[in-house]
C-alpha positions in Angstrom: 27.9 -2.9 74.2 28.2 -1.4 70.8 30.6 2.0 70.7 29.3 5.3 69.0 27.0 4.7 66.1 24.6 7.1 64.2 20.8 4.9 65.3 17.7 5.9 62.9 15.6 4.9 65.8 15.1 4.1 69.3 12.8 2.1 70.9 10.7 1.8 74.1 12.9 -1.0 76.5 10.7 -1.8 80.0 12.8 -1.6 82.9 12.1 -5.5 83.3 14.0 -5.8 79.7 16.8 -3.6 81.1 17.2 -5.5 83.7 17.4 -9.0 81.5 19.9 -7.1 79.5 22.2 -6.2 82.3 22.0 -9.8 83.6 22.8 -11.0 80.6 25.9 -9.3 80.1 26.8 -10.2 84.0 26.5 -14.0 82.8 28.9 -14.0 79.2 32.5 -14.1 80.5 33.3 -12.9 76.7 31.1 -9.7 77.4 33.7 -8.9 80.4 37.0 -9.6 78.2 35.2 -7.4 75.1 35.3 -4.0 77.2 38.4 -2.5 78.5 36.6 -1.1 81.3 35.2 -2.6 84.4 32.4 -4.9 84.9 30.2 -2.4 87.1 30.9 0.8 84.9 29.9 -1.3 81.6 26.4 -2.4 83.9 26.3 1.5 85.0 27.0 2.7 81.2 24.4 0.5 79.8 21.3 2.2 82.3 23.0 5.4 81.2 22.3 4.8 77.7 19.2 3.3 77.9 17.6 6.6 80.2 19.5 8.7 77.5 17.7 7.4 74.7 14.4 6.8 76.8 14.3 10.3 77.2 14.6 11.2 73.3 11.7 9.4 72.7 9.6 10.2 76.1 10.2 7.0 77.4 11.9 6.0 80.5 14.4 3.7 78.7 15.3 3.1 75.3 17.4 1.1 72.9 18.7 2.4 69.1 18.9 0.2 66.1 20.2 1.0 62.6 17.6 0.2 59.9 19.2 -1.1 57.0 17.5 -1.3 53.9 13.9 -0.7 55.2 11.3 -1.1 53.3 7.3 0.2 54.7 5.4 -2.6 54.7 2.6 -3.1 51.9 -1.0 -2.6 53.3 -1.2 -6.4 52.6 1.8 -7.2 55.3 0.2 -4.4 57.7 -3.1 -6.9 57.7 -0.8 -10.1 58.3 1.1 -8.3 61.3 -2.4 -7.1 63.1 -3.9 -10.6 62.6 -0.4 -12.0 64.1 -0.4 -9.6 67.5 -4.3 -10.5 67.8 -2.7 -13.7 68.3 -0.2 -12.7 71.3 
């Protein structure tokens, strides 16, 4: 888990992806090593942060990222990402 950062935004997380996450940090013996603290706070501390930053955006979970050199997309890359999720 990443320590305190400033996020620009948080996004919607499913409690199914939670869940995925937590596994996956229950499954990389590096993960446990990383973290001074123990295995069952660091699971606890990631739901904690997720319903924190669910509830900034009205969500029930959440997870911040850091956008780094964004750039809006041109109306010609909007078209290209609605044909692409027509396809999903």
């Amino acid at each position: 888990m990443t320590s305190l950062f400033d996020f620009d935004i948080v996004s919607s997380v499913s409690k199914k992806n939670l869940m995925k996450k937590i596994r996956s940090f229950q499954i990389y013996a590096s993960v446990n090593n990383e973290h001074k603290t123990g295995q069952k706070w660091l699971l606890e501390k990631l739901e904690i942060c997720a319903r924190l930053r669910g509830k900034a955006v009205g969500t029930e979970y959440g997870e911040a990222f850091i956008l780094n050199n964004y750039t809006p997309l041109d109306s010609h890359s909007v078209q290209l990402v609605t044909e692409l999720l027509k396809l999903i």
